[in-house]
Each structure stands twice: as structure tokens, then as C-alpha cells.
N, C-alpha and C positions, 0 to 999 in steps of 0.2 A: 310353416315353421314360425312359433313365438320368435317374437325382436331378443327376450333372453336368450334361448338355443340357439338364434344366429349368433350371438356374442361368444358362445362359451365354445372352449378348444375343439369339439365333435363338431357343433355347428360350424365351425369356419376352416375345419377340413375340409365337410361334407360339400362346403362352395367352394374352398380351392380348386379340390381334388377337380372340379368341372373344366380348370383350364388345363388339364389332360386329356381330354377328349379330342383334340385333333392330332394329338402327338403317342395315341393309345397301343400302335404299331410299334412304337418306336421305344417307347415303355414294358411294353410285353417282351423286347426282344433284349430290352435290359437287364430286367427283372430275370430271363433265360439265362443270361450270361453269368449274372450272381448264381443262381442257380450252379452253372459249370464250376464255377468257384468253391462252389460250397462242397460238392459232389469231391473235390479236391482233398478238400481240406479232412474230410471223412474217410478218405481211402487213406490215407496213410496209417496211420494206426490197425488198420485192418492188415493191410502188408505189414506190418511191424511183429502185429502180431501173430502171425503166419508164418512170420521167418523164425520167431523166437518160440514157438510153439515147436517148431523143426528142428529147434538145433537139440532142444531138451529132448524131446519123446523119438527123433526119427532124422540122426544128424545126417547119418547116412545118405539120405535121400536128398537133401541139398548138392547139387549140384553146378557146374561152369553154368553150365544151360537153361539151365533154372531161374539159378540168380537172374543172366542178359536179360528174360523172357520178364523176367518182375522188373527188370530195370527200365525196359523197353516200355515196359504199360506204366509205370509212372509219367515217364517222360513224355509219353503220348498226351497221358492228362495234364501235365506241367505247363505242353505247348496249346494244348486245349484252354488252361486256365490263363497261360500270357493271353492270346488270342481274346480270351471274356473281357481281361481286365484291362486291355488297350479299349476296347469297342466300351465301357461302363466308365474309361477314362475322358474321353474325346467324346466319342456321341453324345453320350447321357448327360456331359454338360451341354454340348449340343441345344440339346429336348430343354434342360434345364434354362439355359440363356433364349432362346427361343417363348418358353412361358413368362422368362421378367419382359420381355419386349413385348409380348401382346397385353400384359400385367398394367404397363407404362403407358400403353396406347391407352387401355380403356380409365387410368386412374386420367390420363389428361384429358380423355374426350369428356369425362364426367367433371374437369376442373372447367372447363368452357362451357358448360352446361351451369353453375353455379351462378345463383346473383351476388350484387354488391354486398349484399346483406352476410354472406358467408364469409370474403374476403375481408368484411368490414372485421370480426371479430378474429380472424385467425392470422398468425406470424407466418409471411411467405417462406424465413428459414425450416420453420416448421413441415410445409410442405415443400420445399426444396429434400429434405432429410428422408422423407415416405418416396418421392421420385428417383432418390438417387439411391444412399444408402440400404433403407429396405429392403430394397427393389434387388440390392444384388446378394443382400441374403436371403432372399426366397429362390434364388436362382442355384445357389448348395442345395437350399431345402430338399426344392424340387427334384434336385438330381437325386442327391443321398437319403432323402427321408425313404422312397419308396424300397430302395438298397440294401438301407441297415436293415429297417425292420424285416425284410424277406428274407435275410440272409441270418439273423437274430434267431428266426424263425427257423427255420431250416435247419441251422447248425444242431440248436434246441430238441426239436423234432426228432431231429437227424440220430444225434445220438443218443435218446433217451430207448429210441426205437432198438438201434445197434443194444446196446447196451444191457438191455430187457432180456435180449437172448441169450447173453451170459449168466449174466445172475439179477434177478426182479428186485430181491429184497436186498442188495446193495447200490444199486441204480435208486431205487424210491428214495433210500438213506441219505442218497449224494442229493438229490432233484429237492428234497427234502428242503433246504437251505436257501432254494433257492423264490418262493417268497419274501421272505425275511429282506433277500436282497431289495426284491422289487417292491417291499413296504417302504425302507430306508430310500431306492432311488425317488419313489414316488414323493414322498415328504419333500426332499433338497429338489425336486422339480417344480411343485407347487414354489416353493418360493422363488427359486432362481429367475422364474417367467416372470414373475412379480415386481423383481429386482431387474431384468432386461427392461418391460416394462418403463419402470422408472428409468434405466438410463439413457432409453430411446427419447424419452422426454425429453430429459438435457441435454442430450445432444442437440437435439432440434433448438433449443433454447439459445446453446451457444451458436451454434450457424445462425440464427435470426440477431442475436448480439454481434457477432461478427460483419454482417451482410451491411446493418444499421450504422457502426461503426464506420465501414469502409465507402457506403454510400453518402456520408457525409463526412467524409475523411474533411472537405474544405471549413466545413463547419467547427470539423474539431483543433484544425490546425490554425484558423484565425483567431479562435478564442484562445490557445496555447493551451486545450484540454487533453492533451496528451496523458498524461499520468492520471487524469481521472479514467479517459477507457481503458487504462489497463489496468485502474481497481478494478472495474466493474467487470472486465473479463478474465482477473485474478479470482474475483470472488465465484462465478460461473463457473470457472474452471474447476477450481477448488470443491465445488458441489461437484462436478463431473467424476471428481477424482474419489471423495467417498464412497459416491454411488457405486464406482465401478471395485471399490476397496472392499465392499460389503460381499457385492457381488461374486469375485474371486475368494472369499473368505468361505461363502455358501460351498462354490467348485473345491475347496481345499476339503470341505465336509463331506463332500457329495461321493470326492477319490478314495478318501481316509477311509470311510466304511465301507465301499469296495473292496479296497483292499486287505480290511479286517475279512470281509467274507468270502474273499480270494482264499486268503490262510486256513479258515474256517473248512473250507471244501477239501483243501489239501490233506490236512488234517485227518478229517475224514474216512478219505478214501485209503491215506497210507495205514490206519489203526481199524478203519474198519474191512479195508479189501486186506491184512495180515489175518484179520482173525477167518476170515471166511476160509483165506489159503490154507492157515493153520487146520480148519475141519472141511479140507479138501473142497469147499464150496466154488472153488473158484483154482482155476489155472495159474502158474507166475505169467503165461504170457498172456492169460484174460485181465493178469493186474495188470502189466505195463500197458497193455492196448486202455485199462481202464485211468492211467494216471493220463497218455495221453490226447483222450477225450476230453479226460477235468481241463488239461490245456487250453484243448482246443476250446473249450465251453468257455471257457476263462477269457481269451485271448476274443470271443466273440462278444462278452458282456465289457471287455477295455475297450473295443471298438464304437459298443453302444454310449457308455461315461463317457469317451472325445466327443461323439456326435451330438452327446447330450446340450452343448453349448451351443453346437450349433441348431438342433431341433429348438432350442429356447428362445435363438437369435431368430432364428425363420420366422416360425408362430408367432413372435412379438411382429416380425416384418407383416406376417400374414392379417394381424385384428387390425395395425396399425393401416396394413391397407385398406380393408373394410370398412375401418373409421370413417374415412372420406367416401369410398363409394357408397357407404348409408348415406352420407349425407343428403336432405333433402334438396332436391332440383324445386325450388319454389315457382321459380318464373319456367313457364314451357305452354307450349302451342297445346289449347284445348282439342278435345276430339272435332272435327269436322272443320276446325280453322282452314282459314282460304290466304289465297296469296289477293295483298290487299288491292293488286291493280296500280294503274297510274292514278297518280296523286297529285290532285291542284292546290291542297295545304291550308284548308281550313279544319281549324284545332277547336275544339269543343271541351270545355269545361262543366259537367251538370253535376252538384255537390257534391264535389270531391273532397274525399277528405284522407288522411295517413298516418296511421301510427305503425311506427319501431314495435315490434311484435316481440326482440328480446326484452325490452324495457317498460315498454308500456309510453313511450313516449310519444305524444300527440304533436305533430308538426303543423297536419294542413289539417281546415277542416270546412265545410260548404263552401268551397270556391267551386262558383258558377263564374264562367269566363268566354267569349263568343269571338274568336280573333276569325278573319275573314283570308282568303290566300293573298300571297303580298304582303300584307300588312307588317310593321316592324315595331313588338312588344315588349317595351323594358319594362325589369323589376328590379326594384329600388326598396331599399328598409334595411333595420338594421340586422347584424349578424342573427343567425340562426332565426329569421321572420321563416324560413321553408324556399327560399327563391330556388335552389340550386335544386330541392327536394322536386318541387313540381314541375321542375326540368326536368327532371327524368325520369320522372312518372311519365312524360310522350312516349319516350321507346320501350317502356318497360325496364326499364333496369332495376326498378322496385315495381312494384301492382298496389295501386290503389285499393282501401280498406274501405272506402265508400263512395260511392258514387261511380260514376262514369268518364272515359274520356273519349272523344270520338274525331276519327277526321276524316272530312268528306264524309258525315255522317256515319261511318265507320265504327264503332266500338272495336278500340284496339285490342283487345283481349280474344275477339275473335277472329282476326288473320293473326297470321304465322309472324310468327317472331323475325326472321331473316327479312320478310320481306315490309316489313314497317320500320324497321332497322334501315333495310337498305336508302330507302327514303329521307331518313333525317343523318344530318351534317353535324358534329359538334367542333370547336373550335374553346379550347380549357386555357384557363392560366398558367396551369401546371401541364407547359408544352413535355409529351413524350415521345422520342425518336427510339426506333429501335438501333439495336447496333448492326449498323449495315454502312449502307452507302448513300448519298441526296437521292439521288435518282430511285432507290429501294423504298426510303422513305415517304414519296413523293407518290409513288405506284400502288404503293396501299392503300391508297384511295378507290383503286379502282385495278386489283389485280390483272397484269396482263396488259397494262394499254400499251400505248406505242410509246417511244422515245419521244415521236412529235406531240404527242399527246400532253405526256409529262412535260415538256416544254413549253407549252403553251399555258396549263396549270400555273406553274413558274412564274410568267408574266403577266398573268392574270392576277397572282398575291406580290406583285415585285419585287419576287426574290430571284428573278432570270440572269440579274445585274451581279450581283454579290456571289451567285453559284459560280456563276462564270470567271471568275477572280479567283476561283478557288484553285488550290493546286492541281485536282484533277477533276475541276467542274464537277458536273453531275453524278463522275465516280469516285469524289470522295468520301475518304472512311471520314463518317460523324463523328465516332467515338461511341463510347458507354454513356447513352440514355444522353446524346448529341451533345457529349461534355466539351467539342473541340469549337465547338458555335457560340456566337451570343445570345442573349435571349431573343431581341428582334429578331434574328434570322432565324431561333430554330420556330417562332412563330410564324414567320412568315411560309416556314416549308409546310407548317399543318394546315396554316390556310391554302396552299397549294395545293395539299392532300384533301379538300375537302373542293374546293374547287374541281379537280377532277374526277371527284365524287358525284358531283352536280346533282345533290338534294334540291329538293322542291322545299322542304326544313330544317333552317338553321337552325341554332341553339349557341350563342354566344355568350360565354359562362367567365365573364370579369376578364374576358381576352387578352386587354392591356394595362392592366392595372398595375402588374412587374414592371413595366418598360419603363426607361426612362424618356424623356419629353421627346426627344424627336424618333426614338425606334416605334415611340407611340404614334406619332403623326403620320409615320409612313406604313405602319401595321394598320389605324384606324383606315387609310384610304384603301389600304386592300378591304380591308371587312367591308366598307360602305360599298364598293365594288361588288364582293361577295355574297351582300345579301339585297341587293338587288334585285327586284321579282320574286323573289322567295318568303316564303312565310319565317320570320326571325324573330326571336327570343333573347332579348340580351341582357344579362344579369350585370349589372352596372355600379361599378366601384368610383370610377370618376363621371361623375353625374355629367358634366360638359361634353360627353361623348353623345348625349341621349340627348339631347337640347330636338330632336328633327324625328323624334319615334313617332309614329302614327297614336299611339296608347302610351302612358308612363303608368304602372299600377304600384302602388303604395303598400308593399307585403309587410306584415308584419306578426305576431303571433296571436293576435284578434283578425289575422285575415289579411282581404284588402279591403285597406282602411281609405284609399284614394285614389281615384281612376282617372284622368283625363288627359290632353295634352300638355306640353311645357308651359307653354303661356297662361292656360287654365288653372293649373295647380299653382302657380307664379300666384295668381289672382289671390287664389283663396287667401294664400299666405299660413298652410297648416303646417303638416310633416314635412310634406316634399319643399317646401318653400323652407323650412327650418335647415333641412338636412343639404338644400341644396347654397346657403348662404353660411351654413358652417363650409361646406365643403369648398366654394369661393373663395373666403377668407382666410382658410388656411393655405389656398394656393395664393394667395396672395400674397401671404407672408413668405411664402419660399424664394417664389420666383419675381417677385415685385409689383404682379399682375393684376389687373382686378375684372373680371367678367361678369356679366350682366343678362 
């Protein structure tokens, strides 16, 4: 199947329809029940007209006994069709909530399968709105798509069949109309999805405005910007409200000519089933069994125009799911990839180089670089020289566009992802706590350890002191993204997380560059702790930190432009000597200080 066919409404049935497959039992027996339903709906008018067929030609023969015996067999089918329509009520959503949940499994196991590079350009409200929203209008779909249509079907079927045996060429005349119908539904369907579509969009638009809002709620209430976010989510809104204004405007069009070819049929069948009566073509009780068939036909294409919103809602749920699961897994384990072994943490640089593949942006480019295990590599330069980039080109969180990277003579690209991942440690500026509890936080370093484990972690980044102060030590709630901590501590907990992680590869990415002076003194002495024995990388914003690194490398967007120790690059007196005497002097002015 072309990438078009996969996009277009056949194509992304054709892949829906597959997450039926395990629930095919349970569908077949739903689809049965509509069936029962439908079988319902079709008898009556046959009784109807049997009874009024009786009363004209053979009143006589109606009898007490008669009637019970026709009363009894409705009723039989009545409790036959309750029975269908409790099990089509309850199961079938069942079958239906059952497919959004393995739907949500596979859309998040493909969201953790993604690199930075996807994240980089998409709104997390955006995909908040496919995991939640979407997700539970495919969960109707699923129920009722397979429903209407077989019972659309059936009823369709059902009485054209009936019907034929009365009289052919007033049945063709009614059936006749009904094209017409399904040219005018088809038209306002094309748009309507169009128009879902779009307001799927801004939904998502506003949940990502919302999320941004609320996640810097501090940011907007120290500035006093209040009244700005609520333009900007007046104005959101206000495109929400169009979009959906158009939308119902479409559904007003979609009923209106419905209902014009409701009238249409009626019409019909009263002027054209009189004339047939008139030249004996047809029975008075072949009419009335024929007026309520048009009903019944009627009352089955009202139920297709409600579902139609929803079949529009679904299918937009359904591409919009797809959207993501096309999306390309760029980073993943080549064929025959190995698990890399234990690791002594010599990192290999042979001309590497990276470019942003949306953009065309060139970040790094022949960096040859030879770090040794142990060893402790700062990179220094100014913004955007690539430091943080060739960070993380080690674990693959992007893949290098040239060259190689290798440890322990390894080319990373050929062991598995998990387990070269598991090997390197990161420690960010932008500490993040999930919403749990310290001890939760602390343990995801290393799923599953012990209490004494995580305890010792603690002590090791000295945050053993400060938890312990806490109102419920180690089982306190952090808060939202560990909003209830200060910055020191929540850094001190990720060094603990990484700490009982116990990487062979650090990666210290401007650690302490937020703190202020002393959460800094007492976080630097965790990290010099931390990276201890280990091969470490520290992206370095106050250069005073980096005075004792084995290597200082001078990054910049020619490269690196300067390699040596402190005192060496001191010597030369070039960049790093420039950047590190502006950087002096400006602490000198703050805090009255002057280092050397």
C-alpha cells in the first residue's frame, strides 16, 4: 500500500479495521444481535399487514386466538430484541473501549520509540489531545461504525427484498430517491471530515496554549500578565468557536436535505402507491405495510445522519491516530545490534559531524576527540558552538550525519539502544521530577532497588539531610514537575538518581548554572563526588567549576578551536582565557570576588 492509500479514509479503515482482530468473536456476535434487531424492525409491518389485510378481505377469521398467537410472536421478538440491544449496549462498548486501550498502548509505545528531533518540533498539548480525546472517539467508532452500517444495510436490503414481492415497479420508484440521498450525504461528508479535521487541530492548539499557560502560571503571575493570557486564549478560543460554528452550519445542511428527501419518499409512495391501488396494482394493506417500511427506511437513514457526526469524529480520531504512528522512528537498534557489554568508558570521536535534517542546519562538523575512561571533559564556548548537541550524540538521542562515535572501541550504532543508554548518567539544568514521591524519584535510577539502596544514593548526592527534614522524608509528594522543592534539592535528588544509576558515563549538561552560590557549592561537591572514576562531560556555564578537568575543549561553530588544560589555555591567553576573565569579572562585580 502507497503512503497515499494509507492516508485516504479506505486506507486507514483497511488498518483500523486490524485492531479487530482479537475481539472478531465478539464483533461477529454483535453484528448478530443488530441483526436480531433488524429482523425486528422488519416484522412488524408484515404483521400489520396481515392483520389489515384480514380485516378487509376475511374479518371473520380474526379471532381472540389469533390475535394472543400474533401478540405472543411479537413479544417473543420484542424480548429477543431487548436481549440484542442490552448485549450491542454494554458489550460492544466493551469490544469498543477495549480497542482505544490497546490503540493508546501502541500510540505511547511508538511516542517512546521517537527522538528528540520529533518532540523537538511538535506541541505535547497536541499530542495530549490524539491520547486522550481521539482516542475516545474511536472508542464510539468502533462500537457503532461496524452497527450502523450492518444494520443500514439490512434494513436496506431487508426491505427492498420484502417489498419487490408486492409490487417491483413501486418499490424501484421509492428505491429510486434514494441515490440522490447518498449524493447530497456524500457531498456535506467530504466537507464535514474536513471541517472535524480542522477543529481537531485547534483543539489540540488550545490544550497546548492552556498546558503553556498553566505550566508557567509563576512566570505569568510575576510579570502581572494575566489579561495578556487571556487574550491569547480569547483569541484561540474564538477560532475554536468558528471552526466548530462552520462545522454545525455543514450538520444544519447535511439534516435539512434529509429531511427534504424524507418528504420526497413520502410523497412518493402516498401519490404513487394511490395510483397503483387505484388500478388494483397493489393491496390497501400492501400500502400501509408499504408506508411503514418508507418509516422504517426513514428512521434507519435518521440513525445513519446522528452517526454521521460521529463516523466524521472517529475517522478524523482514526488519521489523526496514524499521523503519529507513521511517524518515522529515526533512532532504533540496526539489525544484528548487540548488547554493548560492560563498559570502562573510553568515548571516541572520528569526524563527526550533524546536521538538523528539518533545517539543513550544520551544528558539528569533523570533531575527532580521544577521551580515555575516567577522564573529566569540559566544553566551554559560546551558545549554540554544538556542546549540548555532541552530548548527546553519545546515547543517540540524535545519530550522527558523519562520522563515527565509538566506546571502548564500540561504534554506538551498532549495540542496542537500551543497553548504551543504560551505561550513561545525565545530570541537566532543567532538573525534572516526576509527580510522585522522593523516594519514587530517586528509584528511577535504577527500577526496583531497595529502600537502603535509595538511601545511600541520597547520601552520596547530600540530599540524605534535607529529605529527611521533609514532612514525610523519603515519602514526600514532590509536587507537579517537584514544584514543592528548591532548585538545589530538586538537583541534588537527580544526582542521587543517577548516582544509583552508577554509570561508567557521565554527562553534566550546565548542572549548576540555576543555583545560587551556596546550593551551588553544595550540588558542585555532590557532582565532583559523582563523577569520580567515570568518564564525565561537563557542559560549563561558570567556568570556575571546570578549573581541575582533565581536558577543557574550546567548542565553537568552527569546531574545536582550543584544547588543553586550565593553566594551558590560561597561558595562551585566547578564547578560553578571554571568556574565562570576562567570566571572573563579572562575578566579581556581583559578589565583590576576584578569582584567578
Amino acid at each position: 500500500m502507497d503512503e497515499n492509500s494509507r492516508k485516504r479514509p479506505k486506507g486507514l479503515l483497511r488498518r483500523f479495521v486490524r485492531y479487530f482482530g482479537k475481539y472478531k468473536w465478539m464483533l461477529i456476535f454483535d453484528l448478530f444481535c443488530a441483526a436480531m434487531t433488524t429482523v425486528c424492525e422488519l416484522a412488524l409491518p408484515l404483521i400489520v399487514r396481515q392483520l389489515t389485510d384480514m380485516g378487509i378481505n376475511n374479518f371473520a377469521a380474526i379471532t381472540l386466538e389469533y390475535i394472543l398467537r400474533i401478540g405472543l410472536l411479537y413479544m417473543c421478538l420484542k424480548l429477543i430484541n431487548v436481549g440484542a440491544v442490552f448485549f450491542m449496549a454494554s458489550v460492544g462498548h466493551i469490544m469498543g473501549t477495549k480497542i482505544e486501550t490497546d490503540m493508546r498502548r501502541d500510540l505511547f509505545a511508538h511516542l517512546q520509540k521517537l527522538s528528540f528531533a520529533y518532540f523537538d518540533g511538535t506541541k505535547v498539548g497536541q499530542i495530549m489531545s490524539r491520547i486522550t480525546t481521539d482516542l475516545f472517539d474511536i472508542t464510539e467508532f468502533a462500537h457503532h461504525c461496524p452497527e450502523e452500517i450492518f444494520n443500514a444495510a439490512a434494513l436496506i436490503i431487508g426491505s427492498f427484498s420484502i417489498l419487490c414481492t408486492m409490487n417491483v415497479a413501486l418499490t424501484c420508484i421509492i428505491f429510486a430517491v434514494l441515490p440522490f440521498m447518498l449524493v447530497a450525504a456524500a457531498y456535506f461528508n467530504l466537507k464535514m471530515r474536513r471541517q472535524f479535521m480542522t477543529q481537531r487541530r485547534q483543539l489540540g492548539e488550545i490544550n497546548a496554549q492552556v498546558e503553556d499557560s498553566l505550566l508557567g502560571v509563576r512566570v505569568v503571575k510575576s510579570f502581572a500578565n494575566e489579561p495578556l493570557e487571556e487574550q491569547k486564549f480569547e483569541a484561540g478560543n474564538r477560532k475554536f468557536y468558528e471552526v466548530k460554528r462552520y462545522r454545525y452550519f455543514l450538520m444544519g445542511g447535511f439534516e435539512a436535505s434529509n429531511k427534504f428527501f424524507d418528504g420526497l419518499m413520502y410523497i412518493v409512495v402516498v401519490v404513487a402507491g394511490a395510483i397503483f391501488m387505484m388500478n388494483r396494482g397493489i393491496t390497501p394493506a400492501e400500502l400501509v405495510a408499504y408506508l411503514m417500511y418508507v418509516q422504517t427506511l426513514l428512521t434507519a437513514i435518521q440513525r445513519i445522519v446522528q452517526f454521521t457526526e460521529q463516523f466524521q469524529s472517529g475517522m478524523t480520531g482514526v488519521q489523526r491516530f496514524f499521523e503519529i504512528m507513521d511517524a518515522e522512528v529515526d533512532i532504533f537498534d540496526l539489525p544484528g545490534a548487540v548488547d554493548i557489554g560492560e563498559v570502562q568508558g573510553d568515548v571516541t570521536f572520528d569526524n563527526v559531524g550533524f546536521t538538523y535534517m528539518d533545517d539543513g542546519t550544520e551544528v558539528l562538523s569533523n570533531i575527532s576527540l580521544n577521551v580515555k575512561a575516567g577522564e573529566n571533559i569540559a566544553l566551554v564556548g559560546p551558545s549554540g558552538g554544538g556542546k549540548t548537541t555532541l552530548c548527546n550524540l553519545i546515547p543517540r538521542f540524535y545519530d550522527v550525519t558523519e562520522g563515527t562515535i565509538r566506546i571502548d572501541g564500540k561504534d554506538i550504532r551498532e549495540v542496542t539502544l537500551r543497553s548504551l543508554r543504560e551505561h550513561i548518567g545525565f545530570v541537566q539544568q532543567d532538573v525534572y521530577l516526576f509527580s510522585g514521591t522522593v523516594f519514587e524519584n530517586i528509584e528511577y535510577g535504577r527500577p526496583g532497588a531497595s529502600r537502603e539502596a535509595v538511601v545511600a544514593a541520597a547520601k552520596m548526592a547530600g540530599a540524605h539531610e534535607f529529605i529527611s527534614e521533609l514532612s514525610n522524608g523519603y515519602d514526600t509528594y514532590v509536587g507537579e514537575r517537584g514544584v514543592k522543592l528548591s532548585g538545589g534539592q530538586k538537583q541534588r535528588i537527580s544526582i542521587a538518581r543517577v548516582f544509583l544509576k552508577d554509570p561508567p558515563i557521565l554527562i553534566l549538561d550546565e548542572a549548576t548554572s540555576a543555583l545560587d552560590n551556596e546550593s551551588e557549592r553544595i550540588v558542585q561537591e555532590s557532582l565532583e563526588k559523582l563523577a569520580h572514576g567515570r568518564t564525565t562531560f561537563t557542559i560549563a556555564h561558570r567556568l570556575t567549576t571546570i578549573k581541575n578537568a582533565t581536558k577543557i575543549l574550546v567548542l565553537t561553530d568552527k569546531g574545536i578551536e582550543e584544547s588543553g588544560t586550565h593553566r594551558e589555555l590560561m597561558r595562551r591567553k585566547g578564547i578560553y582565557y578571554n571568556l574565562y576573565k570576562s567570566y571572573t569579572e563579572m562575578t566579581a562585580d556581583t559578589d565583590g570576588t576576584s578569582e584567578e
